[in-house]
BALO-694559 format. One record per residue (C-alpha): residue in three letters; x negated, y negated, z. Coordinates in nm, 2 decimals, decimal comma. Layout:
residues N
<site residuo="ALA" east="X" north="Y" up="Z"/>
...
end
This chain:
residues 314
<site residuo="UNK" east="2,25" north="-5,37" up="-4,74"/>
<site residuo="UNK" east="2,07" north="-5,08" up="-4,65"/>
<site residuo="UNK" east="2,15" north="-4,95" up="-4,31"/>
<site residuo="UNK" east="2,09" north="-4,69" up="-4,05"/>
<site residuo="UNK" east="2,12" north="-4,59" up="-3,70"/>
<site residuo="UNK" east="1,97" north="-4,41" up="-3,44"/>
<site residuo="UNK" east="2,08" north="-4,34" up="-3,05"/>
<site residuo="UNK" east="1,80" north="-4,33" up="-2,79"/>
<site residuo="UNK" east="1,77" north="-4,32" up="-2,40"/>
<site residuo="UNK" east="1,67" north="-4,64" up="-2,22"/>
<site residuo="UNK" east="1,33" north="-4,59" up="-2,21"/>
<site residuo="UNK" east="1,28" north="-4,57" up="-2,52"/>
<site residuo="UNK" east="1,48" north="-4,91" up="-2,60"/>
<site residuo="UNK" east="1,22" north="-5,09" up="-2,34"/>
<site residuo="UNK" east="0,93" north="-4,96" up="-2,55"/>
<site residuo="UNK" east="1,11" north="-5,09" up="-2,84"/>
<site residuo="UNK" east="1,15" north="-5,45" up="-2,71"/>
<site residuo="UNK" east="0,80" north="-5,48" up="-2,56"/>
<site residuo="UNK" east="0,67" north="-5,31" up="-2,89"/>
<site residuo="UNK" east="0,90" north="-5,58" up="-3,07"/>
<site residuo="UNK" east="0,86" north="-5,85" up="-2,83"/>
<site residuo="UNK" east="0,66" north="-6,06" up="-3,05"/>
<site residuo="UNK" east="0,95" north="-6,04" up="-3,33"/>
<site residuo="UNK" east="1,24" north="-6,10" up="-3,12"/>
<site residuo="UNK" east="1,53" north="-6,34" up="-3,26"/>
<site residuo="UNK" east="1,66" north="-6,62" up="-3,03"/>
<site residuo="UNK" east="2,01" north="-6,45" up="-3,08"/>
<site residuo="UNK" east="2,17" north="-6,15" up="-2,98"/>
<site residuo="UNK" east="2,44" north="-6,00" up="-3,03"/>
<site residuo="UNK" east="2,76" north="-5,92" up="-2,73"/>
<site residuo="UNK" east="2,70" north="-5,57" up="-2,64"/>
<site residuo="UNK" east="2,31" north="-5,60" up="-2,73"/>
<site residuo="UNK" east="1,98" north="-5,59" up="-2,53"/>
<site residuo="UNK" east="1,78" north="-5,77" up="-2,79"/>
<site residuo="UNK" east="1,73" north="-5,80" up="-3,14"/>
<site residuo="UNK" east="1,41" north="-5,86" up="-3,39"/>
<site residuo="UNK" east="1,29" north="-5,90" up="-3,74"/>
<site residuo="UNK" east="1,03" north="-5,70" up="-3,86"/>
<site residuo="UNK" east="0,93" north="-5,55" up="-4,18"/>
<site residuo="UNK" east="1,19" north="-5,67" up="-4,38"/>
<site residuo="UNK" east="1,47" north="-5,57" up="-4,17"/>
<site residuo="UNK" east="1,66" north="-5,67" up="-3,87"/>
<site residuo="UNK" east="1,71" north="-5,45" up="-3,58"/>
<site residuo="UNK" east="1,95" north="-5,48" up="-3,30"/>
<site residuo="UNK" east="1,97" north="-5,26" up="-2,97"/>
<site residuo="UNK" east="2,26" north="-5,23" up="-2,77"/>
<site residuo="UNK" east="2,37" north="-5,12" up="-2,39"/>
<site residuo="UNK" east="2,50" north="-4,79" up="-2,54"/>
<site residuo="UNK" east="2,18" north="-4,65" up="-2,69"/>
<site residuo="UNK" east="2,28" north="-4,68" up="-3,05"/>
<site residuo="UNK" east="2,03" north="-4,89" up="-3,25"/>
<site residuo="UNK" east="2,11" north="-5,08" up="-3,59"/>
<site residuo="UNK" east="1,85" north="-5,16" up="-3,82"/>
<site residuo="UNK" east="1,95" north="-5,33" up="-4,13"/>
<site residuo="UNK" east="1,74" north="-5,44" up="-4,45"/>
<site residuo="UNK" east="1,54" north="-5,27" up="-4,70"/>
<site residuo="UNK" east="1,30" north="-5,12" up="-4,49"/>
<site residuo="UNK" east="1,56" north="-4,98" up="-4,22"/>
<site residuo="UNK" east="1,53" north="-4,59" up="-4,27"/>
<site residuo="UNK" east="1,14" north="-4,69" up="-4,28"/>
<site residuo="UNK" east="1,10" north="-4,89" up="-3,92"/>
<site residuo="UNK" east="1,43" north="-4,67" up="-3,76"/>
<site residuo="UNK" east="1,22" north="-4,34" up="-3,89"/>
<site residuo="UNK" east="0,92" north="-4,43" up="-3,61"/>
<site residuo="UNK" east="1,17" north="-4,42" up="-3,32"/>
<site residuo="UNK" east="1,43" north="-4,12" up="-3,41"/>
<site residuo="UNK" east="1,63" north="-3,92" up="-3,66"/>
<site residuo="UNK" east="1,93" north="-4,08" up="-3,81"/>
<site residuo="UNK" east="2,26" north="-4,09" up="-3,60"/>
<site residuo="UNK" east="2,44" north="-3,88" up="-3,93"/>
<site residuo="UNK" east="2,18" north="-3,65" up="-3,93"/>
<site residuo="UNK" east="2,23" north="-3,58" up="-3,60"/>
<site residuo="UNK" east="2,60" north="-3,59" up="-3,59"/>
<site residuo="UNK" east="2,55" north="-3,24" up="-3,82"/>
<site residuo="UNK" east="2,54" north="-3,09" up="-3,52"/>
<site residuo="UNK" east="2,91" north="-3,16" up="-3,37"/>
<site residuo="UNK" east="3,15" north="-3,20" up="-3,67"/>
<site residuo="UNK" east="3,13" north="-3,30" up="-4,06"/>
<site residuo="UNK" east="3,15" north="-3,61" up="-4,20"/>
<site residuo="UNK" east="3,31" north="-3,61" up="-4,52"/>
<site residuo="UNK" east="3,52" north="-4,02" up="-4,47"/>
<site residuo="UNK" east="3,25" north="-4,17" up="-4,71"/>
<site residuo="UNK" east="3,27" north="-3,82" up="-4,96"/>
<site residuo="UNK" east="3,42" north="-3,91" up="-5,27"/>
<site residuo="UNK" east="3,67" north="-3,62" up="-5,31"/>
<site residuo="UNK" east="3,45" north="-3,48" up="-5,64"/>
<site residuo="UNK" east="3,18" north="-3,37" up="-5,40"/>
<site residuo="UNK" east="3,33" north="-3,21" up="-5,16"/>
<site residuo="UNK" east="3,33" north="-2,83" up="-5,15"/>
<site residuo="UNK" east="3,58" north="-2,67" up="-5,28"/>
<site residuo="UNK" east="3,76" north="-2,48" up="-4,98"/>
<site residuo="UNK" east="3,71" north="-2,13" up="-5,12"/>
<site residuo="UNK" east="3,32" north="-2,19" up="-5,21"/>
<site residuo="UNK" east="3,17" north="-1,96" up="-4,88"/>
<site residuo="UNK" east="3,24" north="-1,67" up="-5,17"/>
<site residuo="UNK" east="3,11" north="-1,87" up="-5,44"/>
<site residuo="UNK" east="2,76" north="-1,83" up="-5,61"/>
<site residuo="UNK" east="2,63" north="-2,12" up="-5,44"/>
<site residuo="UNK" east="2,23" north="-2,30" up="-5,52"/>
<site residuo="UNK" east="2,22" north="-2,46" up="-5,13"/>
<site residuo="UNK" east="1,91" north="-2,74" up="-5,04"/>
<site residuo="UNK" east="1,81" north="-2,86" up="-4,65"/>
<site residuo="UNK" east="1,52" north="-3,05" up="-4,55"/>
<site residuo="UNK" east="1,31" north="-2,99" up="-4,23"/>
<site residuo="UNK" east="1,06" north="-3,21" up="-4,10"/>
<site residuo="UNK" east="1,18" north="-3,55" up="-4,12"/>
<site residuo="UNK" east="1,20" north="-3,68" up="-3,77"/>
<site residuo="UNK" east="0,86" north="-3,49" up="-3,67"/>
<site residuo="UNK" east="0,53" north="-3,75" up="-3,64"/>
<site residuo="UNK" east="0,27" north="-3,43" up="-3,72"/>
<site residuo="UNK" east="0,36" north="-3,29" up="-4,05"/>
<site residuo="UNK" east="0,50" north="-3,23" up="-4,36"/>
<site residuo="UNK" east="0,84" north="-3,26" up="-4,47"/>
<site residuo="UNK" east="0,94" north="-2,92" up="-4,67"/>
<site residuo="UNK" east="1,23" north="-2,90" up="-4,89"/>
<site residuo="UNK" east="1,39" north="-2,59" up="-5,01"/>
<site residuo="UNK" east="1,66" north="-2,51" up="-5,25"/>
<site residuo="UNK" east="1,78" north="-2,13" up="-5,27"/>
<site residuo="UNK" east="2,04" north="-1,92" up="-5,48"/>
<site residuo="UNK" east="2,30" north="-1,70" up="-5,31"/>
<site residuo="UNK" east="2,53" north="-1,50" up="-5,53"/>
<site residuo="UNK" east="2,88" north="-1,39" up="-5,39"/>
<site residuo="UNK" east="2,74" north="-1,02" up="-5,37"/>
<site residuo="UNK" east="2,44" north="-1,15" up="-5,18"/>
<site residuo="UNK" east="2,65" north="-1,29" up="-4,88"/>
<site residuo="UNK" east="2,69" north="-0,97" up="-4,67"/>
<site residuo="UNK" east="2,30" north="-0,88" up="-4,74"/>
<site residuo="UNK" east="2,23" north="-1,25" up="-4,58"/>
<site residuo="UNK" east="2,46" north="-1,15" up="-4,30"/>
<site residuo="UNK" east="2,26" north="-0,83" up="-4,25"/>
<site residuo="UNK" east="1,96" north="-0,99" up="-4,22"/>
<site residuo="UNK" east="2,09" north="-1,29" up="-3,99"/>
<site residuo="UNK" east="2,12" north="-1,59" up="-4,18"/>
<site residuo="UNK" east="2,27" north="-1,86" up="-4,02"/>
<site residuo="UNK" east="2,30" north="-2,21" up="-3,90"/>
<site residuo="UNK" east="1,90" north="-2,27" up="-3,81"/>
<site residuo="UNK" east="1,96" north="-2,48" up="-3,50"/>
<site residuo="UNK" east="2,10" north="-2,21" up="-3,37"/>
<site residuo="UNK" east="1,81" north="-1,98" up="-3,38"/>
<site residuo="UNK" east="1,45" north="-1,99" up="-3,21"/>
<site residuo="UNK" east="1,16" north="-2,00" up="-3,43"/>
<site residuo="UNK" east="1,02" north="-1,64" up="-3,33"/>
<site residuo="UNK" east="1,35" north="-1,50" up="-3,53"/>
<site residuo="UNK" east="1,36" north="-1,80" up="-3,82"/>
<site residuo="UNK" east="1,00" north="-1,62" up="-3,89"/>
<site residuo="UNK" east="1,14" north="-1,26" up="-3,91"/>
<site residuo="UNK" east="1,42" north="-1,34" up="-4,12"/>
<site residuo="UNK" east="1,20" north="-1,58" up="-4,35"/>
<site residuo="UNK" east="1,01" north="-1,32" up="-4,44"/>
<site residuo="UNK" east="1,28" north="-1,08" up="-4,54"/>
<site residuo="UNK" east="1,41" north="-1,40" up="-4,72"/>
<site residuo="UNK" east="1,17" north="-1,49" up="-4,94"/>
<site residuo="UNK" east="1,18" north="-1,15" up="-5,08"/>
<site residuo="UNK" east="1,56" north="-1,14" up="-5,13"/>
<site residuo="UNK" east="1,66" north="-1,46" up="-5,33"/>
<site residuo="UNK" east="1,53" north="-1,67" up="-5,51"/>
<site residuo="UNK" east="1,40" north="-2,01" up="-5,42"/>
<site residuo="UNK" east="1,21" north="-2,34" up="-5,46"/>
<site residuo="UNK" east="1,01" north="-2,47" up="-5,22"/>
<site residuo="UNK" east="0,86" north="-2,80" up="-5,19"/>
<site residuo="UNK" east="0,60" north="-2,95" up="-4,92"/>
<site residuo="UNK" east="0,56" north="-3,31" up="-4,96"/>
<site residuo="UNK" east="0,21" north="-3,35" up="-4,70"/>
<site residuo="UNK" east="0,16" north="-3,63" up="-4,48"/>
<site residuo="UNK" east="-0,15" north="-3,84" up="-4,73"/>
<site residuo="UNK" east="0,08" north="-3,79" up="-5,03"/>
<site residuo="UNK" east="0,38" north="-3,92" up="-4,75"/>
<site residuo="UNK" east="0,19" north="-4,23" up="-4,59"/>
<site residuo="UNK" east="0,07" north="-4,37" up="-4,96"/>
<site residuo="UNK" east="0,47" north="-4,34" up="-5,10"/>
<site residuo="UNK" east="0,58" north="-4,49" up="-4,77"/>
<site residuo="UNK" east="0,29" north="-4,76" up="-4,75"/>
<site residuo="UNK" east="0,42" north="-4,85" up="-5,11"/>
<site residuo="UNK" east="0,75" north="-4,94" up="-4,99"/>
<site residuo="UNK" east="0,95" north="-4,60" up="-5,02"/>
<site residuo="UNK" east="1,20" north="-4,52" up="-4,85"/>
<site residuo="UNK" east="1,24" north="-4,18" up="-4,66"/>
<site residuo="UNK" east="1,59" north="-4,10" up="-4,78"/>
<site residuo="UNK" east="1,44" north="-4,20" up="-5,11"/>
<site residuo="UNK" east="1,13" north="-3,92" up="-5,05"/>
<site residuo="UNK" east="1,42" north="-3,68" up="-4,97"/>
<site residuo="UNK" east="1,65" north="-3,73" up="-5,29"/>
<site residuo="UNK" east="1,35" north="-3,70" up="-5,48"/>
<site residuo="UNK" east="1,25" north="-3,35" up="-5,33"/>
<site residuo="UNK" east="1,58" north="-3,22" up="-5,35"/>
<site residuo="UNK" east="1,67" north="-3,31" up="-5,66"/>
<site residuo="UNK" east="1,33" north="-3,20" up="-5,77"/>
<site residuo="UNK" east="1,36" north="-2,87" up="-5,59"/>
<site residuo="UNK" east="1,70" north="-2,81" up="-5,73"/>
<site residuo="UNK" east="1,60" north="-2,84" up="-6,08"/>
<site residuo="UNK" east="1,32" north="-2,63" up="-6,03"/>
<site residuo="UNK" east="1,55" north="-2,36" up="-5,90"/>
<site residuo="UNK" east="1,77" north="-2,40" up="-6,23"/>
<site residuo="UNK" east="1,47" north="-2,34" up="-6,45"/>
<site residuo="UNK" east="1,35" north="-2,03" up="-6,21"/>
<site residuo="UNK" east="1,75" north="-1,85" up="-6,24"/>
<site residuo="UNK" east="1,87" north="-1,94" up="-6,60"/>
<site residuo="UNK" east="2,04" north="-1,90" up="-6,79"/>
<site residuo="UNK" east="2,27" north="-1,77" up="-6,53"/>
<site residuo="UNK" east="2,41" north="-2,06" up="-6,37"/>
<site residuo="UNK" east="2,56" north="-2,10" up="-5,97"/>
<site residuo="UNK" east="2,89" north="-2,17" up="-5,91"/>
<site residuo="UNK" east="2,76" north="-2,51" up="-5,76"/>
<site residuo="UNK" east="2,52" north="-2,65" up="-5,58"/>
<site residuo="UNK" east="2,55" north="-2,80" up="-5,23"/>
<site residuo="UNK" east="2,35" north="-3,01" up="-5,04"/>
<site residuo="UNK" east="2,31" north="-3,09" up="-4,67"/>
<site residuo="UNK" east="2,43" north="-3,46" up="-4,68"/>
<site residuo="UNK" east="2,16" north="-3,70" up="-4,54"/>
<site residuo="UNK" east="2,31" north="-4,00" up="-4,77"/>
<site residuo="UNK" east="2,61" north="-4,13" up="-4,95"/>
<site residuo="UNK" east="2,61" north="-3,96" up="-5,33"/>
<site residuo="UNK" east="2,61" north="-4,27" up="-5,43"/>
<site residuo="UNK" east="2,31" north="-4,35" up="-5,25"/>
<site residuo="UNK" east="2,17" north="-4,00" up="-5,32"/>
<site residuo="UNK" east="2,20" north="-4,09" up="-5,72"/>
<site residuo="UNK" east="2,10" north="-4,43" up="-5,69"/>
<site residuo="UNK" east="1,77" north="-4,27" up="-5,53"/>
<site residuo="UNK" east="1,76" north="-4,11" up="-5,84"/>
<site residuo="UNK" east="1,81" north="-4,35" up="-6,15"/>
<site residuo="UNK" east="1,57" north="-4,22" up="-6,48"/>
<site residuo="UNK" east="1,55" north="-3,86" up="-6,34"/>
<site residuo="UNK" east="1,69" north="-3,57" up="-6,43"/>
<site residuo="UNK" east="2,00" north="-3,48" up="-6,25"/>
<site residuo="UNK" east="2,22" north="-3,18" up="-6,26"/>
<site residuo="UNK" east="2,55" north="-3,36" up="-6,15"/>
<site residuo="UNK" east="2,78" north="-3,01" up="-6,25"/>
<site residuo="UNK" east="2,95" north="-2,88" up="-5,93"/>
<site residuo="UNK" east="2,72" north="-3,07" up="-5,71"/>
<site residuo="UNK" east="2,89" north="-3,10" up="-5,34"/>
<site residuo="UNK" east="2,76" north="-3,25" up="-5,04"/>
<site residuo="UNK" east="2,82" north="-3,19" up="-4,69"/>
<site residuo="UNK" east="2,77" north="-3,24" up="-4,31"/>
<site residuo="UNK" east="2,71" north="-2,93" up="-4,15"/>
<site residuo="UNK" east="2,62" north="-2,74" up="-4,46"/>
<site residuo="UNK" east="2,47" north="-2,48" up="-4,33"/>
<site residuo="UNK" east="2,81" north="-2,36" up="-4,19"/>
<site residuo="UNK" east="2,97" north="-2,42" up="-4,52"/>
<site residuo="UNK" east="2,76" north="-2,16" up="-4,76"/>
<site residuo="UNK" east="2,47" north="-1,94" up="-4,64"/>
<site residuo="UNK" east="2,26" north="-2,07" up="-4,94"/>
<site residuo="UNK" east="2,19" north="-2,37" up="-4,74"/>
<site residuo="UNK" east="2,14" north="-2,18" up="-4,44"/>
<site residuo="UNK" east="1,83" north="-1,96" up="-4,61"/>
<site residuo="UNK" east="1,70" north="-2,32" up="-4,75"/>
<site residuo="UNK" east="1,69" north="-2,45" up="-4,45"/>
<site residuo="UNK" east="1,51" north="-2,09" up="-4,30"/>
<site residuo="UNK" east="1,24" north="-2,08" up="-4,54"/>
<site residuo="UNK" east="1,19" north="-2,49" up="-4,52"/>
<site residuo="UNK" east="1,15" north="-2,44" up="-4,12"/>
<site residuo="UNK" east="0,95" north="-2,13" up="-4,17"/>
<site residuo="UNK" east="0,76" north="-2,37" up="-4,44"/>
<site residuo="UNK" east="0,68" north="-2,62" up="-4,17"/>
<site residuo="UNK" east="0,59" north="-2,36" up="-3,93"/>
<site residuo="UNK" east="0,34" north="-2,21" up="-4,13"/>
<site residuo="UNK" east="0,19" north="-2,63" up="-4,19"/>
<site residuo="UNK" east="0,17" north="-2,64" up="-3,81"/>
<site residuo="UNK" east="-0,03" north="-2,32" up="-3,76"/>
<site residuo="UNK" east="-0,28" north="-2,49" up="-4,04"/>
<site residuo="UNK" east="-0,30" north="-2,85" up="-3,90"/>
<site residuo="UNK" east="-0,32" north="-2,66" up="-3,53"/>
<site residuo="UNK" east="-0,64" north="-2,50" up="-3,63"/>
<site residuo="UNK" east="-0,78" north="-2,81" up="-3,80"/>
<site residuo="UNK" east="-0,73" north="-3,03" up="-3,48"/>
<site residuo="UNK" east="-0,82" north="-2,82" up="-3,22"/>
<site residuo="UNK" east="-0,55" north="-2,76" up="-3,05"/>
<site residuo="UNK" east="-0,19" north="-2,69" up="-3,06"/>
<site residuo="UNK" east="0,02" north="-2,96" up="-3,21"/>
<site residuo="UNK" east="0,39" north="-3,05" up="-3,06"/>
<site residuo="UNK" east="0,68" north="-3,07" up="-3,27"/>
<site residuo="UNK" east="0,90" north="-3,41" up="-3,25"/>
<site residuo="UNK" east="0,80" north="-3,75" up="-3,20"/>
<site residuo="UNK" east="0,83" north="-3,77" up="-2,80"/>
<site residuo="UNK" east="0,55" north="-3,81" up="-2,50"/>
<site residuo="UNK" east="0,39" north="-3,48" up="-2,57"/>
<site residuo="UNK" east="0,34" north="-3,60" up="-2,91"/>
<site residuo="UNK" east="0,19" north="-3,92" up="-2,79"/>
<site residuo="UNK" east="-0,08" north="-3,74" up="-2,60"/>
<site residuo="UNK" east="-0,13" north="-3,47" up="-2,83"/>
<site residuo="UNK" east="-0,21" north="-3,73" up="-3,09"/>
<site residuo="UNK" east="-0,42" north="-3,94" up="-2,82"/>
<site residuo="UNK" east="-0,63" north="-3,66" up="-2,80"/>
<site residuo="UNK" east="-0,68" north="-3,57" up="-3,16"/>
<site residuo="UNK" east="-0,79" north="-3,95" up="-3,27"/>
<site residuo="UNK" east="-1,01" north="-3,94" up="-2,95"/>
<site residuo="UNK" east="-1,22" north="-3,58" up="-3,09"/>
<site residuo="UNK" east="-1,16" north="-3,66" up="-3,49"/>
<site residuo="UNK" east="-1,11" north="-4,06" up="-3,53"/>
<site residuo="UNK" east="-0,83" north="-4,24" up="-3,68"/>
<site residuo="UNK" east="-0,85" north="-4,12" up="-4,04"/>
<site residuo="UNK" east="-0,81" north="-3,73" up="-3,98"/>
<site residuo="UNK" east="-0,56" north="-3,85" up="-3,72"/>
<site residuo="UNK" east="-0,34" north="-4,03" up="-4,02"/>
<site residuo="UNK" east="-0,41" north="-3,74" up="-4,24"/>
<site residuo="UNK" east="-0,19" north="-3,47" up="-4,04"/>
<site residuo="UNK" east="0,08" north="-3,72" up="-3,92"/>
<site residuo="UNK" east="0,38" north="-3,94" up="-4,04"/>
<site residuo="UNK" east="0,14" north="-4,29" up="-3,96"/>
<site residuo="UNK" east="0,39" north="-4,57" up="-3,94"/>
<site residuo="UNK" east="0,57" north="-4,36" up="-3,67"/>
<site residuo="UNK" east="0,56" north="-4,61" up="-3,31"/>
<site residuo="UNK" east="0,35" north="-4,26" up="-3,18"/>
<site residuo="UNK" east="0,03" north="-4,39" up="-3,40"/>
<site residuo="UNK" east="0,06" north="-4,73" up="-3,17"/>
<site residuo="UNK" east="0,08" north="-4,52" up="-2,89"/>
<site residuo="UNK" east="-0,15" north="-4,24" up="-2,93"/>
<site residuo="UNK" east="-0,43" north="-4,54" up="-2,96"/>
<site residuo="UNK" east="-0,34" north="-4,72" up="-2,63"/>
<site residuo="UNK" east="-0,34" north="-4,37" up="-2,47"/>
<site residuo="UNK" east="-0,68" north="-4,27" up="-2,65"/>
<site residuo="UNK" east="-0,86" north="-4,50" up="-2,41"/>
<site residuo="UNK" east="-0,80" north="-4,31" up="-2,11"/>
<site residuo="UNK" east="-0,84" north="-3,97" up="-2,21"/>
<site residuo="UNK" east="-1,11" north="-3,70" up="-2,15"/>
end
């Protein structure tokens, strides 16, 4: 059964359960606030914060309320328990010739989600270094700009920008976003191949957002490159290749923000949180619910919102 978590503060659980209230089970779990059946999964939310949703829609109805707990958990240590041994990275492949593929844009209600593969040879690494590739969350986006820009003119790359219509009609037909993500990256990947061949990379290594079983499951009657493929936690701090992808995605998605900025009037927030909320209140208020749903992730709770909050803004 298809699973996944996310961990939010209390508030948020009480907007959950009133938003839920008409779907709420007659049991609950020890440990839990309440629980409820919606969309084809069931959701329970406990005392702790951590929220279980379970079914074939669970990445679906947990994406409205917050990132995945594993993606998040990139942040403090890998995760490598459910890694077959295969894929894992080899322990000497920071000076390999590594193809590297991140995502950005996945937990953010305005936007696209942009999906970059890129190729670092071993000779590249100290150039990256130069230039000051590193682990993305650990930059602020004035410098993921600068260094983009010296990037994209450095290695090669494939970049993908999957836009919110062409997101809301895959979700609305019952797609899964970690199915949306496989997709890309396996799409971007390829892409990447065909771009450097017939040199090949030493591997390939992608910032782990699923099982590889899951991941190729995602992928059954497509074209796969399973040769050296590694996944990882944390990959950015494994090889720089995923690093730059995950750069030039976020300088991607920066770039889409500038664009949907000027279309709506005003400068959209990043996230899915209150400023979001009234941001978006204020955009369907001045260009009505279909442009609204046109720049935005619409099965995100923040559509609900943005409507209630719609009626009482100037």
């Amino acid at each position: 059964m298809a699973q996944s978590v996310i961990q939010v503060n209390s508030s948020i659980i009480k907007q959950m359960e009133t938003h839920y209230s008409a779907n709420k089970t007659d049991k609950t779990p020890q440990g839990a606030i309440f629980s409820a059946k919606v969309n084809g999964c069931t959701l329970t939310a406990y005392k702790s914060g951590k929220v279980l949703f379970q079914g074939k829609n669970a990445e679906v109805e947990s994406a409205k309320w917050g990132e995945q707990l594993e993606k998040k958990e990139k942040i403090s240590a890998p995760n490598l328990s459910k890694t077959p041994a295969k894929y894992q990275p080899p322990s000497n492949i920071f000076n390999q010739s590594i193809i590297g593929s991140d995502e950005v844009g996945t937990g953010d209600f305005f936007g696209p989600i942009t999906v970059v593969a890129a190729y670092v040879k071993k000779e590249q690494i100290p150039l990256l270094k130069e230039l000051g590739v590193r682990d993305s969350k650990n930059l602020k986006d004035p410098q993921i700009v600068g260094i983009a820009k010296d990037l994209i003119h450095s290695i090669p790359y494939s970049l993908l920008i999957l836009h919110n219509e062409k997101y809301n009609h895959l979700q609305e037909q019952g797609m899964s976003q970690g199915k949306m993500k496989a997709l890309l990256h396996n799409q971007a990947i390829n892409h990447l191949l065909e771009k450097i061949s017939p040199e090949k990379p030493d591997g390939i290594l992608i910032d782990q957002f699923a099982e590889p079983g899951v991941y190729f499951n995602y992928l059954k009657g497509k074209h796969i490159s399973k040769e050296n493929i590694y996944f990882s936690t944390k990959a950015e701090g494994v090889h720089l290749a995923v690093a730059a992808a995950s750069i030039i995605a976020r300088y991607s998605f920066l770039k889409e923000f500038e664009r949907l900025s000027k279309m709506a009037g005003i400068s959209i927030p990043k996230g899915a949180g209150s400023q979001v909320d009234l941001a978006a209140a204020k955009i369907l208020k001045k260009n009505g619910q279909q442009f609204l749903e046109s720049i935005t992730k619409k099965h995100f709770a923040n559509t609900e919102k943005a409507k209630k909050l719609a009626k009482n803004v100037n």
